[in-house]
MARRO-133228 format. One line per field, with one value per residue: x, y, z of N, C-alpha, C in turn; chain; residue number from 1. Coordinates in steps of 0.1 Angstrom, whole numbers, plus 5000, padded with zeros to 4 digits. Each point is the difference from the previous one (the first is absolute). Layout:
# residues N
nxx (X:...)
nyy (Y:...)
nzz (Z:...)
caxx (X:...)
cayy (Y:...)
cazz (Z:...)
cxx (X:...)
cyy (Y:...)
czz (Z:...)
kette (A:...)
nr (NUM:...)
This chain:
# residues 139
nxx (8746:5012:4999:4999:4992:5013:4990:4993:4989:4988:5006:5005:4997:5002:5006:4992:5004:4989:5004:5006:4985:4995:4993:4985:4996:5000:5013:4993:5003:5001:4996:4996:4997:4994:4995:4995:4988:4999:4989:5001:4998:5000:5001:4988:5008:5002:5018:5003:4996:5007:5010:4993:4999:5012:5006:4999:5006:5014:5003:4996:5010:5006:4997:5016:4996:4997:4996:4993:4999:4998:5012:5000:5007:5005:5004:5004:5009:5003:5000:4997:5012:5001:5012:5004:4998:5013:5002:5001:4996:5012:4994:5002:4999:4991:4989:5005:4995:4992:4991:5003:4990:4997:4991:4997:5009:5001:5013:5005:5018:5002:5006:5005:5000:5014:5005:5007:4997:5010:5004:4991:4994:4988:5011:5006:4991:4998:4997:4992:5007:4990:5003:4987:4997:5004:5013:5009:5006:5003:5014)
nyy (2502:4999:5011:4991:5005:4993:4995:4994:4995:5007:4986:5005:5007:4996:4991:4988:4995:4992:5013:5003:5007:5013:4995:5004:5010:4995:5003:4987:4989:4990:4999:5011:4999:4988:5007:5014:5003:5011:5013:4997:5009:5000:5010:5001:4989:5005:4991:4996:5009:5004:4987:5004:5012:4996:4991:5007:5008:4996:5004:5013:5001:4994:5014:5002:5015:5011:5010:4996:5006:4996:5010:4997:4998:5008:4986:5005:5004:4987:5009:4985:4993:4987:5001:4987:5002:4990:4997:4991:5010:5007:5011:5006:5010:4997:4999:5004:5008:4996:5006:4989:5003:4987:4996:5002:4989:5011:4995:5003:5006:5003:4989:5008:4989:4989:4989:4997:4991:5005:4992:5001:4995:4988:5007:5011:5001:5017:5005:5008:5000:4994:5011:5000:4995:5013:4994:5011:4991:5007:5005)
nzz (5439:4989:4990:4999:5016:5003:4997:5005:4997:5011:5004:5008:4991:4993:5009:5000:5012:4990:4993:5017:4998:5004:4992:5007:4992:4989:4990:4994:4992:5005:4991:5000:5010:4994:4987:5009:4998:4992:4995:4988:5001:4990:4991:4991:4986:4992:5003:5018:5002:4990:4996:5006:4999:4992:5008:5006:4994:4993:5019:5000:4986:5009:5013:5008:4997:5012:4997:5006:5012:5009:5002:4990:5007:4991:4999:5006:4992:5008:5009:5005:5000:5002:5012:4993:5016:4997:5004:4995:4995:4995:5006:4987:5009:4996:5009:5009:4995:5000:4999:4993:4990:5011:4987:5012:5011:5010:5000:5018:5001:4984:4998:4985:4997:4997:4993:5007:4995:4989:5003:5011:4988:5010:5011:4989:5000:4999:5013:5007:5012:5011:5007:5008:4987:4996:4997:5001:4992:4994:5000)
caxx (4999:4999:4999:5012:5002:4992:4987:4989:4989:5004:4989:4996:4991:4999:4990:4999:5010:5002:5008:5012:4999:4997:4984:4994:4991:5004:4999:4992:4998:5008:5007:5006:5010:5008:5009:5010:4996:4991:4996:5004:4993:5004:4994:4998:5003:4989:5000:4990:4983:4996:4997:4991:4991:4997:4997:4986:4990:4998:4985:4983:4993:5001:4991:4999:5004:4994:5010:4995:5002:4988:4993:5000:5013:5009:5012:5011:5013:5008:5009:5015:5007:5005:5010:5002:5015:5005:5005:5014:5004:5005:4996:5003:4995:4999:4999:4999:4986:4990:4979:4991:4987:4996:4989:4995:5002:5014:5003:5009:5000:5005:5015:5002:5013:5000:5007:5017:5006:4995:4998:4989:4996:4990:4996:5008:4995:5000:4989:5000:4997:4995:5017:5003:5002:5018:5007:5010:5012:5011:5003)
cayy (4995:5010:5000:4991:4984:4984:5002:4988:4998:5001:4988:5000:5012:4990:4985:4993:4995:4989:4999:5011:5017:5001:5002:4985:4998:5000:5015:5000:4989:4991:4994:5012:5001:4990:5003:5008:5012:5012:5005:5017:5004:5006:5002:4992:5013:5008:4986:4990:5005:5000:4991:4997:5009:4992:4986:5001:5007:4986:4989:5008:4997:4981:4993:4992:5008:5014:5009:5005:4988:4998:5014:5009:5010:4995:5000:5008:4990:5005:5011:4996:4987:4997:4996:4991:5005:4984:5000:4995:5008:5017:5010:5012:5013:5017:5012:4996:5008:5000:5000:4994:4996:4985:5004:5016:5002:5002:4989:5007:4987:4989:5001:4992:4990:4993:4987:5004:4989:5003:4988:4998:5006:5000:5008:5012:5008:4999:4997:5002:4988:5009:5003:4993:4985:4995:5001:5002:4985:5003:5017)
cazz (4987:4995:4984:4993:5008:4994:5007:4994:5012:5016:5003:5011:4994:4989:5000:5013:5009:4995:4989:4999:5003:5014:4998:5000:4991:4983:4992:4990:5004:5006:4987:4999:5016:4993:4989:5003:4990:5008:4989:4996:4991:4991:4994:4985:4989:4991:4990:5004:5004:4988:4999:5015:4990:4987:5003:5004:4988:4996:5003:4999:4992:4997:5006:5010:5014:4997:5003:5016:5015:5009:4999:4985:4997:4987:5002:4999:4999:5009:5005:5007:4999:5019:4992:5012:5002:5008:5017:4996:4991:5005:4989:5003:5004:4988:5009:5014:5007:4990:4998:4988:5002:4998:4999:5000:5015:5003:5011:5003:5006:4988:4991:4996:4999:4992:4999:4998:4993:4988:4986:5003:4987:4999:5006:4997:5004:5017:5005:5012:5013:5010:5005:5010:5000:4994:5007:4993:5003:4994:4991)
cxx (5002:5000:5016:5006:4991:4991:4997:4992:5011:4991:4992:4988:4991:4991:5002:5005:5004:5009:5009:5000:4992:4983:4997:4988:5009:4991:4993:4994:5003:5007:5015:5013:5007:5015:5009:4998:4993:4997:5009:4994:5005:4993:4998:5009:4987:4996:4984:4992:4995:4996:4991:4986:4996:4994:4981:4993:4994:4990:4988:5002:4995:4984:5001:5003:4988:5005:4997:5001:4989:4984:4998:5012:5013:5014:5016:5015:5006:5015:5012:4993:5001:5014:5008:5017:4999:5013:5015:5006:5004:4994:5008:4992:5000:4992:4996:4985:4991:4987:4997:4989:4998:4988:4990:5004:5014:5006:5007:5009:5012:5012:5003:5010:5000:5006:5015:5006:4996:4997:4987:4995:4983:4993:5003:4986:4997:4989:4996:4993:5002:5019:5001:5004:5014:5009:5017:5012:5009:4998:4997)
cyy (5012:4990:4990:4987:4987:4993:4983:4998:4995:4989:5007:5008:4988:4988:4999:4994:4987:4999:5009:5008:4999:5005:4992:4994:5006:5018:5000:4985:4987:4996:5010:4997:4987:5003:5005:5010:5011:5001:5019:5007:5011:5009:4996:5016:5007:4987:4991:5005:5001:4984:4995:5002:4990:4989:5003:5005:4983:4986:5005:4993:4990:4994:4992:5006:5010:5012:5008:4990:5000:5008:5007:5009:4995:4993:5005:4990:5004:5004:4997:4986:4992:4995:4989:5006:4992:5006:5000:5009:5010:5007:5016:5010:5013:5009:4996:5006:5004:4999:4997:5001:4993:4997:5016:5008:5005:4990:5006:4989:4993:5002:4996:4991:4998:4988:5008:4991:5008:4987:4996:5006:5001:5010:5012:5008:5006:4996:5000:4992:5015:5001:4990:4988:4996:5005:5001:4991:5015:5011:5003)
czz (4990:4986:4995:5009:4996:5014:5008:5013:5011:5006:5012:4999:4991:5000:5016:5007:4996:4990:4998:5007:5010:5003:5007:4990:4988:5000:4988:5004:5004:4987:4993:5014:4995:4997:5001:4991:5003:4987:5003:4985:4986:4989:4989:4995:4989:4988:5000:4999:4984:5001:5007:4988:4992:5002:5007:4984:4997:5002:5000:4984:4997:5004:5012:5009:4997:5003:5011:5011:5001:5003:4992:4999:4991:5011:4996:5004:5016:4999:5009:5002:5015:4993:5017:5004:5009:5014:4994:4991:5003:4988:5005:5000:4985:5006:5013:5005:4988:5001:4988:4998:4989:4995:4994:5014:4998:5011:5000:5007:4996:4996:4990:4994:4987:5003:5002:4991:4988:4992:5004:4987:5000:5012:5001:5008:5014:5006:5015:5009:5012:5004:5013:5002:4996:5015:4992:5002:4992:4995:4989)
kette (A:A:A:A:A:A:A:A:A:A:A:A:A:A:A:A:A:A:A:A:A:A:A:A:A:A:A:A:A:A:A:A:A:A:A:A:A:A:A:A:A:A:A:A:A:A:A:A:A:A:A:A:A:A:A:A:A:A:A:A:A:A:A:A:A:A:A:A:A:A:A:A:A:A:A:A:A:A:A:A:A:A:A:A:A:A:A:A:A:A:A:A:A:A:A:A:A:A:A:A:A:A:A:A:A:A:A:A:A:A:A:A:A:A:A:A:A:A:A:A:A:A:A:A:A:A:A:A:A:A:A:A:A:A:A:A:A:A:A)
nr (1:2:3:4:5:6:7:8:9:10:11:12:13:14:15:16:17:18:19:20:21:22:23:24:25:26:27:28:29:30:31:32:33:34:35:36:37:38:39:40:41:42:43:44:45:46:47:48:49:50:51:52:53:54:55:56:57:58:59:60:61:62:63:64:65:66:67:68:69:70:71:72:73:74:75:76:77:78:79:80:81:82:83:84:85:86:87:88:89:90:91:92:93:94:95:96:97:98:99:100:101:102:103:104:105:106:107:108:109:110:111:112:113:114:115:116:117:118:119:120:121:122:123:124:125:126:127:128:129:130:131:132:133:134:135:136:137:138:139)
């Protein structure tokens, strides 16, 4: 797998014998092995996390939120996103080998993609899925 091949889930890696691929137990959940979906994960921009900010400032003033968990600790804007990557879809390769850190964790492991369809306009963004799970259809 290199940098600019066009990519898409490997069933046999993927879902269950019921629906193609070669599992015997689902990679997330039966509903998910449904579909034909996996999660991939992305980062927030400096945009969202702002707006994240605000809309919480907004409910502490309202009164319908607090500004602490559980634990008394300040909630903080998250840092990445789940993003649905569908079976049926080719994505292209923008980096073949990658350690994200997802959260606060480094994941080792990861690729990242995108939509190869540019008119795809509601998913321009990239976003990384474990490498194992993809499998290369094209140059």
């Amino acid at each position: 797998m290199r940098k600019g091949n066009t990519v898409r889930l490997n069933n046999e890696v993927c879902f269950t014998t019921n629906h193609g691929g070669g599992r015997k137990f689902p990679l997330i959940n039966y509903g998910c092995d449904e579909r034909g979906i996996i999660s991939g994960y992305r980062h927030t921009t400096a945009e969202e996390q702002d707006e994240w900010r605000e809309k919480l400032k907004e409910e502490i003033r309202s009164g319908r939120e607090v500004w602490h968990d559980c634990a008394g600790e300040p909630r903080m804007a998250p840092r990445f996103y789940s993003v649905t990557v569908n079976k049926d879809i080719d994505y292209t390769v923008v980096r073949a080998r990658c350690c994200p850190i997802i959260g606060y964790h480094k994941s080792p492991g990861m690729t990242l993609i995108r939509h190869a369809n540019p008119e795809t306009d509601h998913q321009r963004k990239e976003f990384y899925v474990k490498r194992e799970l993809l499998e290369v259809v094209g140059d």
